[in-house]
Backbone bond lengths (Angstrom), bond angles and torsions (degrees), N, CA, C in turn:
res aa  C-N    CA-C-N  psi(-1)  N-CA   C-N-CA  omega(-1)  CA-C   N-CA-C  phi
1 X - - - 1.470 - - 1.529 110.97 -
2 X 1.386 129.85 -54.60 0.942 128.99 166.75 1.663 141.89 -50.35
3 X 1.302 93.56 -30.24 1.465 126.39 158.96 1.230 109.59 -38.73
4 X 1.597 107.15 -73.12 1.612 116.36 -169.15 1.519 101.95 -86.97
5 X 0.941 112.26 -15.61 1.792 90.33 169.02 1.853 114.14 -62.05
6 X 1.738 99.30 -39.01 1.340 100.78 -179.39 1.436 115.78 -79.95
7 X 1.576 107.42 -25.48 1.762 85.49 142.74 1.359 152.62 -32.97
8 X 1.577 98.11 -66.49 1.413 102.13 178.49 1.430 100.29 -82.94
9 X 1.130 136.02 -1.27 1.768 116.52 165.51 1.741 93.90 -71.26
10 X 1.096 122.47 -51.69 1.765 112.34 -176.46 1.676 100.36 -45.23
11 X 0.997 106.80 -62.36 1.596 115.82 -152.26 1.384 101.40 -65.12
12 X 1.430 135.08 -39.44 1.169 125.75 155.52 1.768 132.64 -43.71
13 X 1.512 81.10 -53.71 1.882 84.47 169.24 1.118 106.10 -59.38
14 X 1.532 133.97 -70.19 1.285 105.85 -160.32 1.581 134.88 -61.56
15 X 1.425 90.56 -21.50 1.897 105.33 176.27 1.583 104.50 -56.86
16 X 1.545 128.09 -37.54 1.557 132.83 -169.28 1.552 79.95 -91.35
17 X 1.296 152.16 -64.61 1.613 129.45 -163.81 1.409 104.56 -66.00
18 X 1.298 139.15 -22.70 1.551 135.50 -178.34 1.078 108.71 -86.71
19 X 1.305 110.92 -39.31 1.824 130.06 -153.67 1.794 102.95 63.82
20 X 1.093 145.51 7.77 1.076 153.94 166.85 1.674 126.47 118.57
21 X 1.545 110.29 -2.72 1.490 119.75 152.64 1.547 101.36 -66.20
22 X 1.869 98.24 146.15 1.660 118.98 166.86 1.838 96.18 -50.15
23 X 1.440 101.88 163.35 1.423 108.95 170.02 1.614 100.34 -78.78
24 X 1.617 88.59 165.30 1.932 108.08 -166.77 1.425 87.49 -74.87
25 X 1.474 102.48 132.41 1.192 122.64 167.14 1.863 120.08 -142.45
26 X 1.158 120.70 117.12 1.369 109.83 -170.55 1.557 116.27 -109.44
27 X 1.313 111.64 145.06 1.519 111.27 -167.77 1.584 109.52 -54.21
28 X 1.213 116.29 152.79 1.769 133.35 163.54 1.639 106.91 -47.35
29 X 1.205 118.29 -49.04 1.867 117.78 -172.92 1.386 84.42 -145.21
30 X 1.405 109.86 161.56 1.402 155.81 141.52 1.592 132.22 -102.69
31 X 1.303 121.41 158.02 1.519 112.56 -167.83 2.060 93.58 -112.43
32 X 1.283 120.74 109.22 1.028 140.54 -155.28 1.552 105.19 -82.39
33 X 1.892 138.58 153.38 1.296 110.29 -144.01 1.893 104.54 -81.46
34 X 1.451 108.88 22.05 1.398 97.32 -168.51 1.715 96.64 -123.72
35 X 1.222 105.26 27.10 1.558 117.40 176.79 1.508 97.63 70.06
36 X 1.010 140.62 68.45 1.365 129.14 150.66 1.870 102.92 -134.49
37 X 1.623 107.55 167.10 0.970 120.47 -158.10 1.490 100.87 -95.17
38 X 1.352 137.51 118.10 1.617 121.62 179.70 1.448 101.86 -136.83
39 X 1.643 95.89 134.17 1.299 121.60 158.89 1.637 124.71 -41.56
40 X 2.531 92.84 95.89 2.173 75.91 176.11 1.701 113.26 -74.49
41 X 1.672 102.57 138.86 1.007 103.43 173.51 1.675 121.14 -82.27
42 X 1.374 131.18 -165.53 1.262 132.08 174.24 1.229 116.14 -115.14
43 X 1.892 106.04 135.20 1.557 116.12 172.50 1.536 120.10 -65.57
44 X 1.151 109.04 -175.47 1.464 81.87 179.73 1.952 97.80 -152.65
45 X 1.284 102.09 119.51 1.913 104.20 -177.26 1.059 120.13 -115.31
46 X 1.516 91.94 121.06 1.661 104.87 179.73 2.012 110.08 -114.88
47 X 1.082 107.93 151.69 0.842 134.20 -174.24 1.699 105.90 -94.18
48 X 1.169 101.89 138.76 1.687 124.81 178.31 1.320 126.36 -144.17
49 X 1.532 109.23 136.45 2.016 88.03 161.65 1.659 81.25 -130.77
50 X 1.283 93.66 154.19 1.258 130.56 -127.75 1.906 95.52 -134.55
51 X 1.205 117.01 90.98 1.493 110.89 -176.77 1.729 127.72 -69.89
52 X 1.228 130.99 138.88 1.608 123.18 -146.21 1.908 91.01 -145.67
53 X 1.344 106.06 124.93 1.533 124.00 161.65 1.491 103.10 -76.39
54 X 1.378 114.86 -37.36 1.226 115.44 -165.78 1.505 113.03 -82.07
55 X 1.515 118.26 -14.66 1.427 131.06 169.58 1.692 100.40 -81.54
56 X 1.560 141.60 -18.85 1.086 130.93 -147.91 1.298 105.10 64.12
57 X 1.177 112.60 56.45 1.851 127.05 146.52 1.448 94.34 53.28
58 X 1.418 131.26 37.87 1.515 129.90 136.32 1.531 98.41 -76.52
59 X 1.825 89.47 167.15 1.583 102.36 -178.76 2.238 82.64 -112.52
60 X 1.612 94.77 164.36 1.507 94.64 -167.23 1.421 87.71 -142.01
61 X 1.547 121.10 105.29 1.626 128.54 162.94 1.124 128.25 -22.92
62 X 1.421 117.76 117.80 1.569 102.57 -175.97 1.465 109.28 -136.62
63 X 1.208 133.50 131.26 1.277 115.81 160.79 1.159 127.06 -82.22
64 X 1.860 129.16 169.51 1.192 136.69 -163.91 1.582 120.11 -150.36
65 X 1.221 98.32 78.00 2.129 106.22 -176.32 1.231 111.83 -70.14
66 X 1.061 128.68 95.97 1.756 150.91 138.45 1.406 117.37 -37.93
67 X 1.218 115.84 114.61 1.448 120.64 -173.08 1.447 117.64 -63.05
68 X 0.951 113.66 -175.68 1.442 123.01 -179.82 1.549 96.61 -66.78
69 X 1.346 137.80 144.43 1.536 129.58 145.83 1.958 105.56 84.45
70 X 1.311 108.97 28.43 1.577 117.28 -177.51 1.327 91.44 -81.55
71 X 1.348 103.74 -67.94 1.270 102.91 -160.83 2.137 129.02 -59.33
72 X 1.541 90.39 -32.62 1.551 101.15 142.86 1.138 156.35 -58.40
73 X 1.199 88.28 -5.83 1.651 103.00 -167.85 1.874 114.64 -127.92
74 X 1.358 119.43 44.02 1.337 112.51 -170.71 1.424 136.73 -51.46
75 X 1.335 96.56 -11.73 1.542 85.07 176.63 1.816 108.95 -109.72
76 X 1.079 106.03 15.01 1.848 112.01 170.06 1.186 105.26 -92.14
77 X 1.365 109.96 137.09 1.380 125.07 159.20 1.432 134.42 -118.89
78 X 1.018 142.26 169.56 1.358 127.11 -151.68 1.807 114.17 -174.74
79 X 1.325 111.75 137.52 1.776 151.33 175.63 1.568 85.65 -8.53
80 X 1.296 125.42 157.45 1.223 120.80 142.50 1.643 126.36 -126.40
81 X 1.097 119.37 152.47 1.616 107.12 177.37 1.428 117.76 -135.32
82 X 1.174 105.26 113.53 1.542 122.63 -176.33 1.877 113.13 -75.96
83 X 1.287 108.32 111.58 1.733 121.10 169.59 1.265 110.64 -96.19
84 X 1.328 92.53 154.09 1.937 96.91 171.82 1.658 98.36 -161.40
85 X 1.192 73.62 157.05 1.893 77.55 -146.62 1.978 100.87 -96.34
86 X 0.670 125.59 -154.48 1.667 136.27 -159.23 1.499 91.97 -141.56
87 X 1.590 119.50 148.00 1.644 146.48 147.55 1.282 110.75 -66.41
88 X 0.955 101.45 157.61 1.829 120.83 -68.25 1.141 129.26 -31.29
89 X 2.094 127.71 97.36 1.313 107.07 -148.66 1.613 76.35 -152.72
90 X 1.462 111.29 -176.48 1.599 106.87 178.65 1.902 78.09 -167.28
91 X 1.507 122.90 164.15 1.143 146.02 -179.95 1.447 123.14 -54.52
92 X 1.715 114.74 -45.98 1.024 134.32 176.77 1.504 109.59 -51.41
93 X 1.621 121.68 -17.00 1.753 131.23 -156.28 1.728 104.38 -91.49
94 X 1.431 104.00 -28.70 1.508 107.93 175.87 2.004 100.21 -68.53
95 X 1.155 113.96 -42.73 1.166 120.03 171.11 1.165 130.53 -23.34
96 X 1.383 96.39 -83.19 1.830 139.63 -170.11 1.003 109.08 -89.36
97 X 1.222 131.89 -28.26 1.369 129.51 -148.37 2.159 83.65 -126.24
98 X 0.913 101.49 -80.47 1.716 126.25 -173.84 2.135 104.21 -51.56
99 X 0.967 100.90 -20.09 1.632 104.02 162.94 1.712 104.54 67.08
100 X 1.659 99.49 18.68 1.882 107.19 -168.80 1.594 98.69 -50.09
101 X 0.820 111.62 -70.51 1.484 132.88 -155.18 1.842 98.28 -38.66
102 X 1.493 110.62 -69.18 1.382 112.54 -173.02 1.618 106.74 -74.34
103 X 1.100 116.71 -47.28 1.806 99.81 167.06 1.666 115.55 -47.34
104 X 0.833 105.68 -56.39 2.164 103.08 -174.69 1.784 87.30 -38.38
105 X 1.544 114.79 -56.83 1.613 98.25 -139.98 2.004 105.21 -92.71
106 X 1.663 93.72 3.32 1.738 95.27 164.93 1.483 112.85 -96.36
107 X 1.538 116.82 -27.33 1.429 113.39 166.23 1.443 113.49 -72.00
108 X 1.464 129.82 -34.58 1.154 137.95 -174.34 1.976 94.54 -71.57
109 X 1.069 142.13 -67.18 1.494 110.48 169.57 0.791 155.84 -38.67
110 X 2.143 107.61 -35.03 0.992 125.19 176.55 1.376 121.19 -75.68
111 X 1.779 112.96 15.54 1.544 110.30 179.51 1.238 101.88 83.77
112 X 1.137 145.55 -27.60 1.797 143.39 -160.54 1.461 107.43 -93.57
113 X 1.394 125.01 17.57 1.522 122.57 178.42 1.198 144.72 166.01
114 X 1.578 100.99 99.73 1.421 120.51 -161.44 1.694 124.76 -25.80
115 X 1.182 143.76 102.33 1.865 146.83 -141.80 1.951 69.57 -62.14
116 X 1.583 96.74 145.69 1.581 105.81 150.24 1.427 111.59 -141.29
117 X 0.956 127.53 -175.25 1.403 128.14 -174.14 1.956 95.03 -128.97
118 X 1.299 98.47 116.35 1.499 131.47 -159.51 1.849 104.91 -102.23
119 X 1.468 122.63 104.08 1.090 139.30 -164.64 1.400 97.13 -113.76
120 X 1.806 102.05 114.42 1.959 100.22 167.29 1.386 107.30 -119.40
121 X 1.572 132.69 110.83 1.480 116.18 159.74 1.555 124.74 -83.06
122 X 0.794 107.39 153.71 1.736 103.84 154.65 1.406 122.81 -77.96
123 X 1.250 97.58 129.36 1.665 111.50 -175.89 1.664 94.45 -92.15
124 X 0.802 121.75 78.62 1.685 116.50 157.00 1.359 119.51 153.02
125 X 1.726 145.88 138.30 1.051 156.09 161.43 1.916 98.41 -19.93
126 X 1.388 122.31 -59.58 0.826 136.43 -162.04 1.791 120.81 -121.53
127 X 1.922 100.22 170.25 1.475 90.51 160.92 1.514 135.40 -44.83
128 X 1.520 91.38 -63.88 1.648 129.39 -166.84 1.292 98.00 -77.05
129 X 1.314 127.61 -25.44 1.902 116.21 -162.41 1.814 109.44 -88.57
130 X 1.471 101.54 120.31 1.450 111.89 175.50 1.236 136.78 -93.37
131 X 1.480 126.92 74.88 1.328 134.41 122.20 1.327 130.38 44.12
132 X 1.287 86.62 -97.81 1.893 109.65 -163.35 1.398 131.61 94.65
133 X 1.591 114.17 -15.42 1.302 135.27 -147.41 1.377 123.26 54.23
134 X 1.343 128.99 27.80 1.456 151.31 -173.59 1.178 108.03 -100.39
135 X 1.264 106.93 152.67 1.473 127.95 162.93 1.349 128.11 -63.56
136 X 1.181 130.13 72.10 2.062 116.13 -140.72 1.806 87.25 -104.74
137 X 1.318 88.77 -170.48 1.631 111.29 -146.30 1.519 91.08 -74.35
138 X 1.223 136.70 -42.02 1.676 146.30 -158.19 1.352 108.24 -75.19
139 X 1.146 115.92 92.06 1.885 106.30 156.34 1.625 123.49 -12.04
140 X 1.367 98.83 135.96 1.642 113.81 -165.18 1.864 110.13 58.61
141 X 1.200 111.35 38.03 1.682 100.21 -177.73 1.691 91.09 -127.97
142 X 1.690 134.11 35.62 1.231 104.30 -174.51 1.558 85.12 -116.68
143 X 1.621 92.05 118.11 1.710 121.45 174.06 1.844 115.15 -74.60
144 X 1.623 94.92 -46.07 1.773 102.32 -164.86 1.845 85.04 -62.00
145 X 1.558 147.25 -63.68 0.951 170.23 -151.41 1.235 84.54 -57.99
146 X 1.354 140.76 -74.96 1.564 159.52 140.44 1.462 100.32 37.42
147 X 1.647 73.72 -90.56 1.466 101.12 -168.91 1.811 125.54 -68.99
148 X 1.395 101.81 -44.08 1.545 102.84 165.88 1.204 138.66 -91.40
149 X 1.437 110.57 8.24 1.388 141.54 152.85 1.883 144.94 -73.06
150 X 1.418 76.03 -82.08 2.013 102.17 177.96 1.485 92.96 -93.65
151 X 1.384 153.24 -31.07 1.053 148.60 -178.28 1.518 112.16 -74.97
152 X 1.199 114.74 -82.06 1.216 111.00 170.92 1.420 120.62 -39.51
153 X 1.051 101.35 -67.43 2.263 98.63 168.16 1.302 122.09 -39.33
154 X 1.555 112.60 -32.16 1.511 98.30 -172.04 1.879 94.13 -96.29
155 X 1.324 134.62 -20.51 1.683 120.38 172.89 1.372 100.93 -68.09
156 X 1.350 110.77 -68.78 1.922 96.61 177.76 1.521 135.37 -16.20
157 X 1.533 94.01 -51.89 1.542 113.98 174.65 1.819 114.56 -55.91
158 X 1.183 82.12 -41.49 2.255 85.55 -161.94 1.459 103.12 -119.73
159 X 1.503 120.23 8.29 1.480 99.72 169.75 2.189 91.73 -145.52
160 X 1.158 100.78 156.85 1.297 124.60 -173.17 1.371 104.16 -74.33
161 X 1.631 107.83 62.82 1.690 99.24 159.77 1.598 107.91 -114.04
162 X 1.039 103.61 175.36 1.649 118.07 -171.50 1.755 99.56 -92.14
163 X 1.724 94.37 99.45 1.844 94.68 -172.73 1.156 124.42 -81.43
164 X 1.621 112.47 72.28 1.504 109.78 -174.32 1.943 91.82 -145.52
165 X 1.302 110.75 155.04 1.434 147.62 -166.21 1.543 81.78 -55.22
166 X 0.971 123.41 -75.85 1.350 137.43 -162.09 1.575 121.04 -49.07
167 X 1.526 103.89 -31.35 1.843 115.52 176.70 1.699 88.32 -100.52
168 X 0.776 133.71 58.12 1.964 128.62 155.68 1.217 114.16 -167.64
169 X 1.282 92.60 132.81 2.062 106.84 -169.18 1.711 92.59 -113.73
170 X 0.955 123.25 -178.78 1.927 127.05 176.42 1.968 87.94 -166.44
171 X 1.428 78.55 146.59 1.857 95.80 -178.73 1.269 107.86 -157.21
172 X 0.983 127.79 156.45 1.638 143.34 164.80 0.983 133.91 -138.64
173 X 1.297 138.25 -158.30 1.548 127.19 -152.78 2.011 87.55 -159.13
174 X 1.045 89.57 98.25 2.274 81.68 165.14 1.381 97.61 70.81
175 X 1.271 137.34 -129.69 1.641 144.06 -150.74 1.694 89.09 -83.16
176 X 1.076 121.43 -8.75 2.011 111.27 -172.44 1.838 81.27 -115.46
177 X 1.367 145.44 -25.29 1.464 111.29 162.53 1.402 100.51 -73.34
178 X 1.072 154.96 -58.73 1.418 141.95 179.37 1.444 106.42 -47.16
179 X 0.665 124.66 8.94 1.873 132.81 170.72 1.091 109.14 -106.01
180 X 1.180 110.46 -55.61 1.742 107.64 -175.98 1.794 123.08 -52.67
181 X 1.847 96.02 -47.00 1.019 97.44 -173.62 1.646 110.29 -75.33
182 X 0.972 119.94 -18.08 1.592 122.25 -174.36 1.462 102.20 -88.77
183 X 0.976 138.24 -33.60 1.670 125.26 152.00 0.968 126.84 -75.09
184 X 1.322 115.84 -12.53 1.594 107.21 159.02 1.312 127.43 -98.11
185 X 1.102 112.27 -8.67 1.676 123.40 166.43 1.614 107.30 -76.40
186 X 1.495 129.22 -36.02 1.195 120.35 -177.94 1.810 103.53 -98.62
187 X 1.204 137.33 18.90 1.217 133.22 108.94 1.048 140.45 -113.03
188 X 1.189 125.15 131.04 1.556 133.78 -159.43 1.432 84.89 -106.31
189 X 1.747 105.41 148.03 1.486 111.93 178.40 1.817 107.98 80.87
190 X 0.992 122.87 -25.29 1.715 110.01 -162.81 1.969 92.99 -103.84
191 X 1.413 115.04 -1.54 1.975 106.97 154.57 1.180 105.36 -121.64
192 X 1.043 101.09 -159.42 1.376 129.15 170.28 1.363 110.46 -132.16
193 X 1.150 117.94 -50.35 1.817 115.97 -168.83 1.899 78.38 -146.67
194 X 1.434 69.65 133.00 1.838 100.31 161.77 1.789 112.32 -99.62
195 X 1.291 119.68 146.77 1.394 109.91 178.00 1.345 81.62 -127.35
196 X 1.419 98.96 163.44 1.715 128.27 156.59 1.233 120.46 -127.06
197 X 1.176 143.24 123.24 1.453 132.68 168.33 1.571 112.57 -123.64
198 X 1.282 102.56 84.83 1.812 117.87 175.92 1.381 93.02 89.56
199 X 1.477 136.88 15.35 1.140 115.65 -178.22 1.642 123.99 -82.58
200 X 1.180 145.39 170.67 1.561 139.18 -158.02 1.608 101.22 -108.30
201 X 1.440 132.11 155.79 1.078 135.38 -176.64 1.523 114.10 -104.98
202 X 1.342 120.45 -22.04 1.331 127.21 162.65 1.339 142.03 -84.81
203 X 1.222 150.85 90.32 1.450 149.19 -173.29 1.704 120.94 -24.01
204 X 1.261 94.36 94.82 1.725 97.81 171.09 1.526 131.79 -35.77
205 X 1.052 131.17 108.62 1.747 116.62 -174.68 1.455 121.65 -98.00
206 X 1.914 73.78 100.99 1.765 103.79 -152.66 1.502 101.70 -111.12
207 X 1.715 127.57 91.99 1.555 120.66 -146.58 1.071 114.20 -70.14
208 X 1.870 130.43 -9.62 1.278 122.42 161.88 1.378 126.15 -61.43
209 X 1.125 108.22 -28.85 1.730 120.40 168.15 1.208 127.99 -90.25
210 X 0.900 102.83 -22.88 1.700 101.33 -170.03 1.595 112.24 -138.95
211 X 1.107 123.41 -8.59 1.162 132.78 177.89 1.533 128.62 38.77
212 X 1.199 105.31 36.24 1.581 136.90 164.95 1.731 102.13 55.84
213 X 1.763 100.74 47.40 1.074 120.17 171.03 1.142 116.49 -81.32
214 X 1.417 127.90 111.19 1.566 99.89 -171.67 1.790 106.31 -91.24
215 X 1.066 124.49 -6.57 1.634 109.90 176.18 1.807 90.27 -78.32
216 X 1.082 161.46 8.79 1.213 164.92 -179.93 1.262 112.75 -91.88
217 X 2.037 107.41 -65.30 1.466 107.33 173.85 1.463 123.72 -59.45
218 X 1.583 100.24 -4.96 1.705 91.12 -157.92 1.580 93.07 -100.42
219 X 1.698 123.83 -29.91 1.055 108.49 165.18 1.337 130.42 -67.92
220 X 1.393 124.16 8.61 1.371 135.65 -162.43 1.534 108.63 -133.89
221 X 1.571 99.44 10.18 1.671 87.23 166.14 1.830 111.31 -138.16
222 X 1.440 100.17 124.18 1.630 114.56 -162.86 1.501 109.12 -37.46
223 X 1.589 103.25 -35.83 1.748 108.07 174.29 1.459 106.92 -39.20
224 X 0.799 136.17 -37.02 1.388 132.98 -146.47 1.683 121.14 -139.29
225 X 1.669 98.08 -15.42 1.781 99.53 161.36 1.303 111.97 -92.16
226 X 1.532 127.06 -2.17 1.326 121.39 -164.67 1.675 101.32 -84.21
227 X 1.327 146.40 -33.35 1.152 124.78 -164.92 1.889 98.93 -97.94
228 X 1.481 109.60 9.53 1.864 100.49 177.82 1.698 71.69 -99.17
229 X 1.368 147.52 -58.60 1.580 114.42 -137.99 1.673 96.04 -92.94
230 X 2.122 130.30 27.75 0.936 98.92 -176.97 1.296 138.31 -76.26
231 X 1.382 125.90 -21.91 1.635 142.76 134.30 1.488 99.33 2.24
232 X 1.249 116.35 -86.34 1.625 124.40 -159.79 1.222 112.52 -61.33
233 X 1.604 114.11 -36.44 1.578 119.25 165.47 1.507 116.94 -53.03
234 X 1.463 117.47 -25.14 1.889 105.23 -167.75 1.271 87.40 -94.55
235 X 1.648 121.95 -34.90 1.392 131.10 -166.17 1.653 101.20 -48.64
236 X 1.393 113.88 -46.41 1.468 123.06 -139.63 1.656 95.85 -96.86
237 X 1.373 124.56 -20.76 1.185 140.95 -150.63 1.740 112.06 49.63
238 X 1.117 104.53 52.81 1.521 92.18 171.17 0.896 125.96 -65.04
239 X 0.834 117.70 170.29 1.817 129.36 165.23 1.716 124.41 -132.58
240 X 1.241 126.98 125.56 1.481 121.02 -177.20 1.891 91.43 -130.31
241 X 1.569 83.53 134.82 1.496 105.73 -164.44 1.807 98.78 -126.27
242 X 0.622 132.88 116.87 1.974 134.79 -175.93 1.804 102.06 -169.05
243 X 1.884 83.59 154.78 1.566 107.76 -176.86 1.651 89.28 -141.00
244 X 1.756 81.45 175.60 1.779 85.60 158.81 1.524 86.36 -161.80
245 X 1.423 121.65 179.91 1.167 138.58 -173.08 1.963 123.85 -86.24
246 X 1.194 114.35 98.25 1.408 98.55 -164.62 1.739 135.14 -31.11
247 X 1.501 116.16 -6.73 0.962 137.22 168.70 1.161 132.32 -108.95
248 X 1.125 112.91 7.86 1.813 149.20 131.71 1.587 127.93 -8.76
249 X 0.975 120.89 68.30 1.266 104.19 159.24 1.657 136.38 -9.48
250 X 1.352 116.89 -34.97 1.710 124.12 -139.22 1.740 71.80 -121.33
251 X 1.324 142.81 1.78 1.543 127.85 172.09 1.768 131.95 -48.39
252 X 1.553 80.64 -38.58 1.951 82.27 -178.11 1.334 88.59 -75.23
253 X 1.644 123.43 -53.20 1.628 99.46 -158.34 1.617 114.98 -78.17
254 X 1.282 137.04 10.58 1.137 152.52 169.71 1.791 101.77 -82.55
255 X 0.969 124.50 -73.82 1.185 156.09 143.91 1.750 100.45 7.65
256 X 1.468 92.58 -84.32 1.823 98.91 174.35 1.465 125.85 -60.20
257 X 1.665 118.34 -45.14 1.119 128.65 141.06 1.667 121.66 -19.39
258 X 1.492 124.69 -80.36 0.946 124.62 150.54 1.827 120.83 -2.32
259 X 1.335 108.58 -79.19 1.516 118.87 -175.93 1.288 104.03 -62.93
260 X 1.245 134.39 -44.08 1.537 123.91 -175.34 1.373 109.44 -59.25
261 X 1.083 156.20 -21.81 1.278 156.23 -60.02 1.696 84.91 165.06
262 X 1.163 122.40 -66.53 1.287 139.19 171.55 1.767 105.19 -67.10
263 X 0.841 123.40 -42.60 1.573 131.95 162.31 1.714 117.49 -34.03
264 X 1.172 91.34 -68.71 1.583 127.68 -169.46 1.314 111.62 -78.75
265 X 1.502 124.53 -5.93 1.011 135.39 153.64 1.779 106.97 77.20
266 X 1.444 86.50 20.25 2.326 87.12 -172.44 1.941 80.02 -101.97
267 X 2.011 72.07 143.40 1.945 95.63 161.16 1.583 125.44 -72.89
268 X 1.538 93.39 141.73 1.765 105.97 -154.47 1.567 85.20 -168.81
269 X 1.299 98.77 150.76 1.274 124.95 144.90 1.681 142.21 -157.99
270 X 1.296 121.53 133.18 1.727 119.70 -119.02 1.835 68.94 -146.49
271 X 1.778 97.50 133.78 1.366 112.61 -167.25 2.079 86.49 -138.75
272 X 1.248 124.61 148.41 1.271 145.39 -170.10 1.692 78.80 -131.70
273 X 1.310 121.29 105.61 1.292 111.36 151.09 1.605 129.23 -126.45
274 X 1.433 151.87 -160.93 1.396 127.52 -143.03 2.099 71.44 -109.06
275 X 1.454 85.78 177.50 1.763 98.11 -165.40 1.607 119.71 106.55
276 X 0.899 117.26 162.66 1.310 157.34 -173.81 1.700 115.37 -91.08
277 X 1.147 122.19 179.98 1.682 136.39 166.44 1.325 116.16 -104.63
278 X 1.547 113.36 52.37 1.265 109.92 -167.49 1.868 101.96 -143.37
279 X 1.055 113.08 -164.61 1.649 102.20 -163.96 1.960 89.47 -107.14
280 X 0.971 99.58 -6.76 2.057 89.43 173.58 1.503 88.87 -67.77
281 X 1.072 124.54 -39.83 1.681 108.39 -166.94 1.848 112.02 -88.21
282 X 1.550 112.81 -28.76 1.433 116.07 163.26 1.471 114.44 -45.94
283 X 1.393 118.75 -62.51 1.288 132.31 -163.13 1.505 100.44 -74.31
284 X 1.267 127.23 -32.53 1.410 113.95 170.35 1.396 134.39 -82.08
285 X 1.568 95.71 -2.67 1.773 119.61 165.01 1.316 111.57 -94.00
286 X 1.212 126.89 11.34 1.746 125.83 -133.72 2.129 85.28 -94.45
287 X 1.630 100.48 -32.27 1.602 102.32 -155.92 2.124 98.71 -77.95
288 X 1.428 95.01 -44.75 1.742 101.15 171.63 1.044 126.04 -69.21
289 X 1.500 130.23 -28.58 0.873 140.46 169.19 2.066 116.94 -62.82
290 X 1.604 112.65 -35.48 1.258 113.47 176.73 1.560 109.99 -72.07
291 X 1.595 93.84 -40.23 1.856 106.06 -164.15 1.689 90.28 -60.41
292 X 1.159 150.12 -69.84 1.664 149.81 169.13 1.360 98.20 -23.96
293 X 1.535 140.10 -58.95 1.310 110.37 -159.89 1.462 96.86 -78.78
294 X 1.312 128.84 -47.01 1.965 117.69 -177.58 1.109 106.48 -64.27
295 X 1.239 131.23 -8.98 1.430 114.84 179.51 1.816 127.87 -85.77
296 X 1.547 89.66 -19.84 1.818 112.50 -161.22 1.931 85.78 -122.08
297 X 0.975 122.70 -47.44 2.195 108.70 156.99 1.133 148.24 -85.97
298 X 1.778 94.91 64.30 1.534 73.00 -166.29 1.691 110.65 -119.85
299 X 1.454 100.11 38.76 1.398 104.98 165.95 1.417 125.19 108.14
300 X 1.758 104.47 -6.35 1.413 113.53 -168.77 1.411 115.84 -99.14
């Protein structure tokens, strides 16, 4: 009896750390684009907490994926790309769940993708507690500040990326693509390419954050900051790259987004593909989705 209870305590855990994909596992070789056979090497994740003025001088967990060949390579430096994950979600899920780690370093052999150094924080005190990655009304709760602030300043500082606007893309998945793009729309110059993956274009009216301010939501939802920062967007050469799943909830406002965008005459490109709002369709975007940010940051 006891036995199988500690069975299904395993089998449970791993089903909530997998969500029900096999664990990340990446092949021994790859066939490289000039037909040869190359050894994938290994990423490498370290764990940080990460101290924040903008949290009220909490420190906020973050992980940090190191490409294949970092540690070999001291005098290279390299792109960075900032994730943020979706509610109920935590950093470790791009991992375990999102297969980041072993895709970067099988595309990264196979020639198909520039090594970057891959930054995930947690957006929230908690599992369950929602955020937004916003600046919300409560002392010590400003996340966007967080992240494009004390975050970025403190990886620049202690790891070998190339500290300029131009080598760093940021993306998310659900409430962290609506993050991405809303911190990167209210700095111009500090990416290069914004991603979205299923994320929403309008500001949730969520009263811990925003306090059903509407000059607040409106500065906090991409619908509606994108044609005041479009200047800085051609200026900056950005780029905003997002999909969502045709069975998607977030389609019309993706959708309209899309056309404004197309309006305004700024570079983007916005994919409707088959799937759901769920991580079977993240993780199966997980490989196109990296190749766009090394391909459009790489420092120039």
């Amino acid at each position: 009896m006891g036995l199988g209870l500690v069975g299904a305590g395993r089998y449970a855990w791993t089903f909530w750390r997998y969500r029900g994909f096999a664990p990340p596992s990446a092949p021994v070789a790859v066939t490289d684009r000039s037909g040869r056979a190359v050894a994938v090497g290994s990423a490498t994740v370290e764990s940080l907490s990460v101290p924040s003025p903008s949290l009220g001088g909490r420190s906020d967990p973050v992980l940090v994926v190191l490409p294949p060949g970092y540690a070999d390579s001291p005098g290279r430096r390299y792109p960075s790309v900032y994730l943020l994950h979706g509610v109920p979600g935590r950093p470790s899920d791009f991992v375990s769940i999102g297969d980041l780690a072993t895709t970067e370093a099988t595309l990264v052999a196979a020639g198909q993708l520039r090594p970057a150094i891959y930054v995930i924080p947690s957006g929230s005190p908690s599992l369950l507690a929602d955020e937004e990655w916003a600046n919300g009304i409560r002392a010590g709760n400003d996340w966007e500040s967080f992240v494009a602030g004390d975050l970025v300043g403190y990886v620049d500082s202690h790891f070998r990326t190339i500290p300029a606007g131009s080598a760093r893309a940021i993306a998310g998945l659900s409430e962290g693509g609506y993050g991405a793009l809303n911190i990167g729309l209210h700095h111009p110059g500090e990416f290069r390419v914004l991603e979205s993956w299923s994320g929403y274009m309008t500001a949730e009216d969520i009263t811990s954050v925003f306090g059903h301010d509407r000059a607040r939501l409106a500065y906090n939802s991409p619908a509606m900051t994108v044609r005041r920062q479009a200047g800085a967007i051609r200026a900056d050469h950005l780029f905003i790259w997002f999909y969502c799943g045709r069975q998607d909830y977030t389609v019309a406002g993706n959708e309209a987004f899309a056309a404004e965008l197309a309006g305004l005459g700024l570079p983007y490109r916005f994919q409707i593909v088959p799937g759901a709002h769920n991580w079977k369709l993240w993780r199966t975007m997980m490989a196109p989705a990296l190749m766009v940010a090394s391909s459009r940051a790489g420092g120039g």
